[in-house]
C-alpha positions as CSV (number, residue, x, y, z in Angstrom):
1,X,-25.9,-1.2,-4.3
2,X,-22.2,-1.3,-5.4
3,X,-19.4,-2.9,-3.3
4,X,-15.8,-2.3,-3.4
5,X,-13.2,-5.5,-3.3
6,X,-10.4,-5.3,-2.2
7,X,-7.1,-7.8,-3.7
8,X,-3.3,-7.7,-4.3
9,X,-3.4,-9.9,-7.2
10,X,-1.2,-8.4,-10.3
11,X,-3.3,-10.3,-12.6
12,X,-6.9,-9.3,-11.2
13,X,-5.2,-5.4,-10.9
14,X,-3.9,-5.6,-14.1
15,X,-7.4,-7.0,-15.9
16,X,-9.5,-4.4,-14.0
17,X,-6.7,-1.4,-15.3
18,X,-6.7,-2.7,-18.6
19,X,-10.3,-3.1,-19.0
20,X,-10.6,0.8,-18.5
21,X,-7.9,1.9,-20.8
22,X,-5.8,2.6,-17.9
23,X,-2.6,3.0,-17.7
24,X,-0.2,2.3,-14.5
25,X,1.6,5.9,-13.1
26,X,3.5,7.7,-10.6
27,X,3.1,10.9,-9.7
28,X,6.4,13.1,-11.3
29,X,8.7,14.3,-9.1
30,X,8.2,11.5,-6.4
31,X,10.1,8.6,-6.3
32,X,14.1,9.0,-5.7
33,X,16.4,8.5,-9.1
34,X,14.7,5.5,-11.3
35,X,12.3,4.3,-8.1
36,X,8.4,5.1,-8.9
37,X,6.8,7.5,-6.2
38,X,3.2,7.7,-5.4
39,X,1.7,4.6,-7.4
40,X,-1.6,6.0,-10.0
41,X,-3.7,4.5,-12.6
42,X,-4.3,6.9,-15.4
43,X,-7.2,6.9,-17.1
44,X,-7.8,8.6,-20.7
45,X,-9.8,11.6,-20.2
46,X,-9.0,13.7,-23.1
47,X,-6.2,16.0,-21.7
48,X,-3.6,13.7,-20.5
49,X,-2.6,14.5,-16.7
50,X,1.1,16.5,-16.9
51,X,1.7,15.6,-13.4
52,X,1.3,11.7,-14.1
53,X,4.4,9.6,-15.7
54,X,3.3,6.1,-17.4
55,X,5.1,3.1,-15.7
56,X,5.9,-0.4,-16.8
57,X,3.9,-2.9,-15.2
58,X,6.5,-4.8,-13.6
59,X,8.1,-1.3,-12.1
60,X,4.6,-0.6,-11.1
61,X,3.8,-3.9,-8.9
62,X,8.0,-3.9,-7.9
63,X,6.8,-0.7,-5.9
64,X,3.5,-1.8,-5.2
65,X,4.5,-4.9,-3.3
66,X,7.8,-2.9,-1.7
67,X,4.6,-0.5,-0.4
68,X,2.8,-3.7,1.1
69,X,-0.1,-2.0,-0.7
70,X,-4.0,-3.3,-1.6
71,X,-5.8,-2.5,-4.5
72,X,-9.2,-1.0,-3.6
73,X,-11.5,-1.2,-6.6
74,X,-15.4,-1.2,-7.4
75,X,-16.8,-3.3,-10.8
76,X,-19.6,-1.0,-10.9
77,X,-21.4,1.9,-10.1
78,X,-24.8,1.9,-8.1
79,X,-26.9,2.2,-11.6
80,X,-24.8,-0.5,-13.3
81,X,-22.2,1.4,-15.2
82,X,-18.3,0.1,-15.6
83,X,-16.5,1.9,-12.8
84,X,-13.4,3.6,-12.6
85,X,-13.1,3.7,-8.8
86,X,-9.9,2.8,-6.9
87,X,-7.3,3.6,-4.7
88,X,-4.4,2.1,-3.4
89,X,-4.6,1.1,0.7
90,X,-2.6,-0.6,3.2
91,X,-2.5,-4.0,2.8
92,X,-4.2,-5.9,5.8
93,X,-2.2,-7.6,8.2
């Protein structure tokens, strides 16, 4: 069985983005003037997603942290495989 983690470290978010060829997002059309909106990772799945913007890191975790948000994430699937689940989540108080 697979278990999700939950952390807000930039360096263990980062790794776990990067090992996926993932990229850090916001949603388009979001966020007010230069400020990111809803906070994505985007994955390379052929067609790239029109509705996704590509961030800089530090913009990204600027926002994240602004959000008081947690990085939910899962290493692998049930059968073994490298997953690509995650979702961002309140951070716990």
């Amino acid at each position: 069985m697979s278990q999700a983690k939950t952390t807000t470290n930039h360096d263990t978010i980062r790794q776990w983005v990067e090992d996926r060829q993932g990229t850090p997002a916001t949603v388009e059309g979001t966020g007010e003037g230069d400020e990111p909106g809803l906070l994505r990772i985007d994955f390379p799945d052929g067609e790239p997603d029109p509705q996704l913007e590509t961030i800089e890191w530090e913009d990204f975790f600027a926002k994240f942290d602004e959000s008081e948000l947690a990085f939910l994430y899962q290493e692998q699937t049930a059968d073994g495989q490298l997953s690509r689940f995650c979702k961002f989540v309140n951070k716990p108080r």
